[in-house]
C-alpha positions in Angstrom: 0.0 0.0 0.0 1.2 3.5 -0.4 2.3 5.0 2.1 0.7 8.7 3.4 2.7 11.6 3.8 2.1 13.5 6.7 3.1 17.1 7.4 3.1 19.3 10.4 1.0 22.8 10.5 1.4 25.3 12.9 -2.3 26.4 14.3 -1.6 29.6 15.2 0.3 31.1 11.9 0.3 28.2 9.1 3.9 27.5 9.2 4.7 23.8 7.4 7.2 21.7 8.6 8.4 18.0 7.8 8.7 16.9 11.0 7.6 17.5 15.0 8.7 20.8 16.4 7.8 22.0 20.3 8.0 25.4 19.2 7.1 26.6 16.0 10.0 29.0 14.6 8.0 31.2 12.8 5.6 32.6 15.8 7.5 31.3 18.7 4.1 29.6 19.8 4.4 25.9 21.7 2.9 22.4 20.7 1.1 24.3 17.9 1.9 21.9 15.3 -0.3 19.2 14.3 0.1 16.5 12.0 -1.7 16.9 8.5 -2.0 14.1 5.6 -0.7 15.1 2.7 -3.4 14.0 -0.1 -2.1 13.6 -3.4 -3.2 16.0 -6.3 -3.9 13.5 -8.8 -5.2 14.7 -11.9 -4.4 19.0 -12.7 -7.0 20.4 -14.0 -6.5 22.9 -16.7 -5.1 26.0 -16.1 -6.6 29.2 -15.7 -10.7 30.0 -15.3 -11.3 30.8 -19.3 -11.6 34.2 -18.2 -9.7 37.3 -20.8 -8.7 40.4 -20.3 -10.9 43.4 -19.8 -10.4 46.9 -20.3 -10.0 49.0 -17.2 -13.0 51.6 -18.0 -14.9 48.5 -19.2 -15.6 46.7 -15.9 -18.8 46.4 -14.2 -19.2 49.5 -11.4 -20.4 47.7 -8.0 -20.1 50.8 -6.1 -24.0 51.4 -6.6 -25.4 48.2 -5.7 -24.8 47.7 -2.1 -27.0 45.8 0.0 -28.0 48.5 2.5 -30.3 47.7 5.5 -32.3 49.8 8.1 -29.0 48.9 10.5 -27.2 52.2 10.5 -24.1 51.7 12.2 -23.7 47.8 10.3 -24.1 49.8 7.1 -21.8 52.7 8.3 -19.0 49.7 9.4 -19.2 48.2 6.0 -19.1 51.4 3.9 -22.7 52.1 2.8 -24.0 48.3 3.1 -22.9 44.9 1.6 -21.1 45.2 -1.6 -22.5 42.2 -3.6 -19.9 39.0 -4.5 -17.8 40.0 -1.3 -16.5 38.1 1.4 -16.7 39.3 4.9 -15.2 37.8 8.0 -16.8 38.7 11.4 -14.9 37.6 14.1 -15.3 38.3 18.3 -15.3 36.5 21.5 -17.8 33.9 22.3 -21.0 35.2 23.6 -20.4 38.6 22.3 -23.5 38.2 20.1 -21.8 37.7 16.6 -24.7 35.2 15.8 -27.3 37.7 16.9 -26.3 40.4 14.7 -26.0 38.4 11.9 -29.7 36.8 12.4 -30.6 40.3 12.5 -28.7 41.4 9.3 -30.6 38.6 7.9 -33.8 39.5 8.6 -33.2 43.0 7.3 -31.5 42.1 4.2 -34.3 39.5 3.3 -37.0 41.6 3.7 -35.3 44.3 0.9 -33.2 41.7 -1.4 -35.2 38.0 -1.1 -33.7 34.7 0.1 -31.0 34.7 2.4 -29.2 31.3 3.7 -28.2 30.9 7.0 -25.7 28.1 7.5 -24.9 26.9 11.0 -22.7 24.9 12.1 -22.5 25.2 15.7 -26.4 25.2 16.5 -29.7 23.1 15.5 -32.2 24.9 13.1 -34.3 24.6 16.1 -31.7 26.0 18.4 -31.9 29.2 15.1 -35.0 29.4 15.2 -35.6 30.1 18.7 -33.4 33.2 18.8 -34.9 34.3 16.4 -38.3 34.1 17.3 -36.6 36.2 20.5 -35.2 38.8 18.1 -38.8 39.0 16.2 -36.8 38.3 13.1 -38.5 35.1 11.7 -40.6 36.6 8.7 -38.9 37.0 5.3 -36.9 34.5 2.8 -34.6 33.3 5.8 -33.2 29.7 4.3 -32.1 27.6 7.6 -29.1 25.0 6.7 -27.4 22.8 9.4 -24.4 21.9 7.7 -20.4 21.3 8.3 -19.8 19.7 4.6 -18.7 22.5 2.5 -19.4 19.9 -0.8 -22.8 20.0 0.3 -23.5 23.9 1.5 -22.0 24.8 -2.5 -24.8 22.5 -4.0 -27.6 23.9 -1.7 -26.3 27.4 -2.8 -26.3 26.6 -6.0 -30.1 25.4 -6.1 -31.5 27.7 -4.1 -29.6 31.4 -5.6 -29.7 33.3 -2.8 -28.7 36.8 -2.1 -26.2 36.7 0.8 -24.8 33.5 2.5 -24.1 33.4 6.4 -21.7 30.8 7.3 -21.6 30.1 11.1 -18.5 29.2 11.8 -15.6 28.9 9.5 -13.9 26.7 11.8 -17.1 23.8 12.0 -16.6 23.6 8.6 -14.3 20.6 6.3 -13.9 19.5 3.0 -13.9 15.7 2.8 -10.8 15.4 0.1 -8.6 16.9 3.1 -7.4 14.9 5.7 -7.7 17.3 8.9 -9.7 17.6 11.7 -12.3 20.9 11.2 -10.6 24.3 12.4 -7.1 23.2 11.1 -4.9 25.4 9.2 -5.6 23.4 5.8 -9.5 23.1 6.5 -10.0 26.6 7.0 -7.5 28.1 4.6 -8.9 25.8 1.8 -12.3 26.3 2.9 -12.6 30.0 3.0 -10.8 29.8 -0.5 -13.8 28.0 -1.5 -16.7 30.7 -0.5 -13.9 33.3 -2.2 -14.6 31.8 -5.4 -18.2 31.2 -4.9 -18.3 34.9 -4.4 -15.9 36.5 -6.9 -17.2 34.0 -9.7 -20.7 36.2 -9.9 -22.3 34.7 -6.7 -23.6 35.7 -3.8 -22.4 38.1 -1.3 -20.6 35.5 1.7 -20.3 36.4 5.3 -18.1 34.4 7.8 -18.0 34.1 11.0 -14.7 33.7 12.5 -13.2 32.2 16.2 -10.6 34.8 18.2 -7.9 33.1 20.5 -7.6 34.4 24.0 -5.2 36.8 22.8 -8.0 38.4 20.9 -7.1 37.6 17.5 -9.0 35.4 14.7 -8.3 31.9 15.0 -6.6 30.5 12.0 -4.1 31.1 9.4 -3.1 34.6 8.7 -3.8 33.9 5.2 -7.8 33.8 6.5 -7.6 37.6 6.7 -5.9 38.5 3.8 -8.3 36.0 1.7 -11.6 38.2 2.4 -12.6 41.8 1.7 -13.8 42.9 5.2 -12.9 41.7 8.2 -15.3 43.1 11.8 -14.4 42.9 15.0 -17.5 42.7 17.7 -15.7 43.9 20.7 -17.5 44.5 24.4 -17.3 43.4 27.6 -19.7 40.4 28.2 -21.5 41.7 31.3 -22.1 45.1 29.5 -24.6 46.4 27.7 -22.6 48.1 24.7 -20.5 46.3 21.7 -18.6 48.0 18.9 -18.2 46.5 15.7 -14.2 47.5 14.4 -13.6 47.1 10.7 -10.2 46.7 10.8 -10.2 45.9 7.0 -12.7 46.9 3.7 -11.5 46.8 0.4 -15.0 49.2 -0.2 -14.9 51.8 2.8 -12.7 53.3 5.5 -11.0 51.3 7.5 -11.0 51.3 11.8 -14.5 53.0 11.0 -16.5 51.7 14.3 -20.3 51.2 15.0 -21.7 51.5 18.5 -24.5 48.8 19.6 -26.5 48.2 22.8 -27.5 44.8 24.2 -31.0 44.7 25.2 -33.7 41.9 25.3 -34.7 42.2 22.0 -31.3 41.8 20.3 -28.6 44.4 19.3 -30.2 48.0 18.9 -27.9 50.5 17.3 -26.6 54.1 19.5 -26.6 56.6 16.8 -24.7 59.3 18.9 -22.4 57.4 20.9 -20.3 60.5 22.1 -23.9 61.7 24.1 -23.9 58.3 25.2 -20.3 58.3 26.8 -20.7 61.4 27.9 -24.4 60.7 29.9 -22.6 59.3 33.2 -19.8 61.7 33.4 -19.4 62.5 37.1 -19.0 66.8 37.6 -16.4 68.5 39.9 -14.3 65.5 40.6 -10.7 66.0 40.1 -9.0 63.4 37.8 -11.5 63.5 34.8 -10.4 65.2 31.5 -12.1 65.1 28.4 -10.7 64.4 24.8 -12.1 63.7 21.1 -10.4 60.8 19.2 -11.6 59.6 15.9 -12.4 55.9 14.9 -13.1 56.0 11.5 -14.8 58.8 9.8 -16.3 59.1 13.3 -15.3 61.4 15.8 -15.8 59.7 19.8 -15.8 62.0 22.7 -13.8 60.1 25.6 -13.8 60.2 29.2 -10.4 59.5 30.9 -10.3 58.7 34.4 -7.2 59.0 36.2 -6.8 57.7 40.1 -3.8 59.2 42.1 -2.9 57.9 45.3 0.2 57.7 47.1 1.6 54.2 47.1 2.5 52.6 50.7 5.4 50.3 48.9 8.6 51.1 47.5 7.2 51.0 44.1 4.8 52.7 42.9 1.9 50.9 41.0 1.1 51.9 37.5 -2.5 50.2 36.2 -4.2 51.0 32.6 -7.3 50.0 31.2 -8.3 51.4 27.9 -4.6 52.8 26.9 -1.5 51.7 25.5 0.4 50.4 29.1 3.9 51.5 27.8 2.6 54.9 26.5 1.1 55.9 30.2 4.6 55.0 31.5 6.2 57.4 29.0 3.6 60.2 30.3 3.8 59.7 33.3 7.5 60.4 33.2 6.9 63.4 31.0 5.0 65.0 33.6 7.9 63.5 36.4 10.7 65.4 34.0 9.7 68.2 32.1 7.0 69.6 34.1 8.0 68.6 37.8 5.2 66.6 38.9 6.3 64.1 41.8 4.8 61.0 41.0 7.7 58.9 41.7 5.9 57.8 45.1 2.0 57.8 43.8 0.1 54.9 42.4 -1.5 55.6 39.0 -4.4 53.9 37.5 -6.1 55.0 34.1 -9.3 53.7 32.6 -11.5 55.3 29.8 -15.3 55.2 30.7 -17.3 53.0 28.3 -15.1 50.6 27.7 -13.3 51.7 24.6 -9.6 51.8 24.3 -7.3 54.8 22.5 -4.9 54.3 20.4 -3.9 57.4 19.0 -1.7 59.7 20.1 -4.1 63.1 20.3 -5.2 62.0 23.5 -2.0 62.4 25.1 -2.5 65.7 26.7 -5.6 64.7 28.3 -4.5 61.8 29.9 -1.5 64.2 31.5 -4.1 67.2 33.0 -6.2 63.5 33.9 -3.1 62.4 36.0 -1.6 66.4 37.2 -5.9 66.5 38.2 -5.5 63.6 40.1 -2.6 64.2 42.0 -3.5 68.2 42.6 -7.2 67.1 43.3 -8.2 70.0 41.2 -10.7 69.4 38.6 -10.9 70.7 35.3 -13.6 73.1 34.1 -16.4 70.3 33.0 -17.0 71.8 29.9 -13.2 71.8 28.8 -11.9 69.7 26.0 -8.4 68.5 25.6 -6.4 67.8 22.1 -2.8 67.3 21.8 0.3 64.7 21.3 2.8 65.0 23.9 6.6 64.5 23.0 9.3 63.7 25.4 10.7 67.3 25.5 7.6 68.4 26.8 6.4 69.9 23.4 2.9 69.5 22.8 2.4 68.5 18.9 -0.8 69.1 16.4 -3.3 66.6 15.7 -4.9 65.9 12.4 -8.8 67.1 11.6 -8.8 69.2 14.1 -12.0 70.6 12.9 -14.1 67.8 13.5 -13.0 67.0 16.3 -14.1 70.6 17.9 -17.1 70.5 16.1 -18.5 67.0 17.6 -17.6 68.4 21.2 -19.2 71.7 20.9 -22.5 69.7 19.2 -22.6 68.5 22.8 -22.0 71.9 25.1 -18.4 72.2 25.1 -17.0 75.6 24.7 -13.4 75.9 26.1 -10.7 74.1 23.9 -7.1 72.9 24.8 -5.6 72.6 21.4 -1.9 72.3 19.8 -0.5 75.6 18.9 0.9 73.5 15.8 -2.6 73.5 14.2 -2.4 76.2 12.2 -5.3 78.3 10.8 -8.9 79.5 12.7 -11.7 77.5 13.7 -14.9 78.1 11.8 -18.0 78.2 13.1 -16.9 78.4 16.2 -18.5 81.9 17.8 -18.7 81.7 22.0 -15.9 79.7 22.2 -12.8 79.9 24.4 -10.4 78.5 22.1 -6.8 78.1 23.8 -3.5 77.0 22.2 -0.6 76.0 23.7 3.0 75.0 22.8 4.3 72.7 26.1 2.8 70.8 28.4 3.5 73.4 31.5 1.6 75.7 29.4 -1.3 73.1 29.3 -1.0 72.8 33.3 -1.1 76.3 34.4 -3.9 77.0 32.4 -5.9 73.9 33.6 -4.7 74.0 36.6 -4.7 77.6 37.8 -7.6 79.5 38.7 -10.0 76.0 38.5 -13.4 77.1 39.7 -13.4 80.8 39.7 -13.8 81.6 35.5 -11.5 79.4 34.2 -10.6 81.4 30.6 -11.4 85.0 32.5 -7.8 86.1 30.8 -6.1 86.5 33.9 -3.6 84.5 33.7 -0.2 85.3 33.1 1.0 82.8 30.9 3.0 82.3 27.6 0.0 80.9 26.1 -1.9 82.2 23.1 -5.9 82.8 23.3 -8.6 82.6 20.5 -12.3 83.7 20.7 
């Protein structure tokens, strides 16, 4: 008999090797890799799809045929809607409510577009069924299909013509003709490849469902992400009540765009103005509380960062944050120690942003600095003060891109005294009744937050190297 070849696949980034390896090389990741069977080819079809060349100006515009639903903030992740023949990956934590939003997608998109199959491979029909009949979503062309066989799920689609396809999970489902267990490297790679061509050979649009590892990234081969058009993110604390879906990639809309959901009884209902949201809870007069606007997407997110100043009672002072970049409070906090003189060498820190959404650009830095300076002063900021501005190691406090916008969103919601770069160049329009203020250093930033707290903050009494604009 002929013997099988067997190779062995690292689960966590696809590397191939010919033999057992602890660690895999290539991601440093242990007892990742799992023998595969190697299947032989056998007969090669002919090459190339029979497809010819096509003039640039020639090809079919897509850009007007989205599938758009009464969803807002699904439609706003994706673009504009569901660009027909694409393949999107949706990928969160379990229990986050990724089969929930699709269910709902469903029952919107069917009852604009026709038949829509649902494929799952994790639950019953039954098991379906009943969330939906929770999520009032039952009516319309909604095509329920229990299946794992891939083989089987492309015939189905092929009888039945449907508009989108839902495939829940990616990781339940195998190809017979490969010899791995379902959620391999080779079953997944080989099976997403599968719905790609279904979709990009004139079918329907495909969505996927994808596992995350504990680290928080999509279980799988790398290849997985690069395969599809879109890839989402439904992010959220389990025992909260909001979830954001990230699009972290879209080959037909901005990427990192964001849209803001609430958990209720009745499935996910979308929060159309998310910074009002934020902002509801926002204690007033306590010290350690700034306020900042960073942009996720075309979108700009009015933030709440919470900083908690205590003095430590052990040698070394504990540093906690929860919502930012760990290593970039560290490098603020010894800003403020260096250049501006703060003693925090024998005070705990601890940083959160309220709502659970984490920063990751840099034009927050001055907030979280007048947060922390707050904390440790216990003086509180003027509540209706809004803080822009990168932070460099000299002290220097750098400009910020769309700068507009971001001023715009906060004074939409009663803010009217700005801490801005004096880097960004250029008025603010449309801004009457404002106490625009800009300044050059982070000491400059302090005094004026700082000095005069509580009795007319901006009354221009202050005697600082600072530049105002009303």
């Amino acid at each position: 008999m002929t013997r099988i070849k067997e190779r062995f696949v690292c689960q966590q980034c696809g590397y191939e090797s010919q033999g057992f390896l602890g660690r895999c090389p290539a991601c440093g990741s242990w007892n990742s890799l799992v023998a595969e069977a190697i299947v032989p080819e056998g007969i090669k079809k002919a090459a190339g799809s029979g497809e010819v060349p096509v003039l640039l100006s020639r090809v079919n515009d897509i850009s007007e045929k989205r599938l758009v639903t009464t969803l807002g903030e699904w439609d706003r992740v994706l673009g504009g809607g569901l660009v027909p023949g694409s393949l999107v990956l949706v990928g969160g934590a379990p229990g986050i409510g990724k089969s929930t939003l699709l269910l709902q997608v469903a029952h919107l998109l069917s009852s604009r577009y026709g038949k829509i199959l649902y494929v799952t491979g994790e639950e019953s029909a039954s098991q379906t069924r009943l969330r939906a009949r929770r999520l009032g979503a039952e009516e319309g062309e909604i095509y329920l299909l229990a299946e794992t066989n891939i083989e089987g799920i492309l015939l189905q689609i092929e009888r039945l013509q449907p508009v989108v396809v839902m495939v829940d999970s990616i990781q339940t489902m195998l190809l017979p003709d490969i010899q791995a267990a379902p959620g391999s490297v080779s079953q997944v790679r080989e099976g997403a490849a599968r719905f790609l061509r279904l979709a990009k050979d004139g079918g329907p649009a495909v969505i996927l469902v994808g596992h995350v590892t504990k680290e928080g990234f999509l279980a799988g081969p790398k290849v997985l992400e690069h395969l599809v058009d879109c890839v989402l993110y439904l992010e959220g604390e389990r025992y909260q009540a909001y979830r954001i879906l990230r699009s972290v990639k879209n080959r037909f809309g901005s990427t990192n765009e964001i849209g803001v959901f609430e958990m209720t009884g009745s499935g996910l209902q979308e929060v159309t103005n998310p910074s009002a949201m934020l902002m509801a809870e926002r204690p007033a007069g306590v010290a350690g509380s700034s306020v900042v606007a960073c942009l996720e997407g075309t979108r700009p997110l009015l933030l709440e960062i919470q900083a908690l100043v205590s003095k430590t009672t052990f040698g070394n002072p504990r540093r906690l944050a929860t919502g930012i970049d760990f290593n970039r409070a560290l490098l603020l906090a010894a800003v403020l120690e260096k250049r501006a003189g703060l003693p925090l060498g024998g005070y705990d820190i601890y940083l959160n942003v309220a709502g659970g959404i984490a920063i990751n650009e840099p034009a927050a830095d001055l907030g979280i600095c007048l947060a922390i300076a707050s904390g440790l002063k216990d003086r509180p900021l003027e509540s209706r003060t809004l803080v822009l501005g990168e932070v460099g190691l000299a002290g220097e406090v750098r400009a910020v891109t769309q700068l507009e916008r971001r001023v715009e969103e906060a004074a939409r919601l009663g803010f009217n005294r700005f801490i801005i770069p004096a880097g960004n160049r250029g008025g603010l329009k449309g801004q009457s009744g404002c106490e625009i203020y800009k300044v050059s250093t982070i000491s400059e930033a302090l005094r004026l937050a700082l000095v005069n707290t509580g009795s007319g903050a901006g009354d221009n009494t202050l005697s600082n190297p600072f530049y105002k604009y009303s």
